[in-house]
N, C-alpha and C positions, 0 to 999 in steps of 0.2 A: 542536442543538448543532453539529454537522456543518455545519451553514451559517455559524453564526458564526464559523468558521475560514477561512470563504471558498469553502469549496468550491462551484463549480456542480452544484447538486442538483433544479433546478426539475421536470425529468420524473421523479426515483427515487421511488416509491411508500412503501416499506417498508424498512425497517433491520431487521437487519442482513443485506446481500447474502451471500448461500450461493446456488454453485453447485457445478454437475455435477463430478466430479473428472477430467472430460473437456479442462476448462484446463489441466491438468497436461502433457496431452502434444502441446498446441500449442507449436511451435517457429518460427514466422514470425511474423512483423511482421506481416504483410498479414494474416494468420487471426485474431492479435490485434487487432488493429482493427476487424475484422466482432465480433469476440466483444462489444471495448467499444461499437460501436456498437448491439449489441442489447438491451445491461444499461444504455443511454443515458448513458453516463460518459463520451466524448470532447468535451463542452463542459468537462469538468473538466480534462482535458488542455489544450482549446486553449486554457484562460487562461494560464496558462504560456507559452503562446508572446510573448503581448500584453504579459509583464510581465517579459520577458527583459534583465537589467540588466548595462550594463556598466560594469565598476568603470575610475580613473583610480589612478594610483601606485604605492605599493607592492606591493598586491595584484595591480595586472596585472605587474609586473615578478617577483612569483614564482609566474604560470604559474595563477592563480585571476582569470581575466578575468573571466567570468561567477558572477550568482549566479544560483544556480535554485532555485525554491523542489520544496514537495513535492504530490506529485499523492493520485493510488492506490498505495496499498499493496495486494499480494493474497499472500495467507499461503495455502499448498498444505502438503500434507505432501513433495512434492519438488520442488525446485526446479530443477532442474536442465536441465530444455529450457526448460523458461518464460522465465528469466533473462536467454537469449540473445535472447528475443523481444522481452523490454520494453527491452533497449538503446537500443532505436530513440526511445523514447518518453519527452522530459524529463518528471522530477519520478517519476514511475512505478518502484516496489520490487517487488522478488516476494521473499520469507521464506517460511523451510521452516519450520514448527511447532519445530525442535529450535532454532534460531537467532533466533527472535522474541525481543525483548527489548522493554520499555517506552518505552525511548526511539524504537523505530519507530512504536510506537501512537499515541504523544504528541509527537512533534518539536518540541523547542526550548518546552516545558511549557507549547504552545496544547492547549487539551482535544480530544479525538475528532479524527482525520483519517478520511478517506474508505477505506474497508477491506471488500476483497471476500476472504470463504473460501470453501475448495472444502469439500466433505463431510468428504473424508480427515479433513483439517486440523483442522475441531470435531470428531470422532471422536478423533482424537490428544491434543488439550488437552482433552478430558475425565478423556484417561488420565492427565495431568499430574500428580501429586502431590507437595504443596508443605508445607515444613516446618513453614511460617506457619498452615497450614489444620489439621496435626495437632497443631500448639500450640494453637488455639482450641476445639478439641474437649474436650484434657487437661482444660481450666479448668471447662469445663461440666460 
């Protein structure tokens, strides 16, 4: 499913990537990119570069020149040094567990995008508890 979206996945072995919660306190660019190059996700990145589009008219006249689509998502339980690191990297999110919403999962209602968690993070949305889930229990 993840490929039907387009993503470049030909080397990732296994769904769903969980990693060390040791991403959380990388803060550079450069350390981000040795990380994605060992989880083999930087072909997923470099299509985005090759598909880099520039708009004519309106939209360049209010300051939306480019469009850029969406890469990796990596959901941590803190975002907060990460953030600064994926800057560097079109299409690339980083979302804290308290801030994840549907619409990062699913962008623009294609199914599955490409999503790396760290441990914390399914630790945390385990702890989630959703109003939806104690209504379907009531019925049972």
């Amino acid at each position: 499913m993840v490929k039907s979206r387009g993503h470049k996945i030909d080397k990732i072995e296994s769904f769903p990537i969980v990693v060390s919660d040791e991403i959380e306190s990388i803060s550079k660019a450069k350390d981000l990119e040795k990380f994605f190059d060992a989880l083999n996700l930087t072909q997923d990145i470099d299509r985005l570069r090759s598909r880099l589009k520039r708009r004519s008219g309106k939209p360049l006249l209010r300051g939306r020149k480019t469009k850029i689509g969406k890469s990796i998502l990596v959901v941590v339980k803190d975002s907060k040094n990460l953030s600064k690191a994926c800057g560097a990297f079109m299409g690339v999110d980083v979302k804290s567990v308290s801030s994840l919403s549907v619409l990062d999962l699913v962008p623009g209602s294609q199914p599955i995008r490409l999503t790396v968690f760290s441990k914390n993070a399914i630790e945390e949305i385990s702890k989630i508890k959703s109003s939806h889930l104690e209504l379907m229990e009531k019925k049972r």
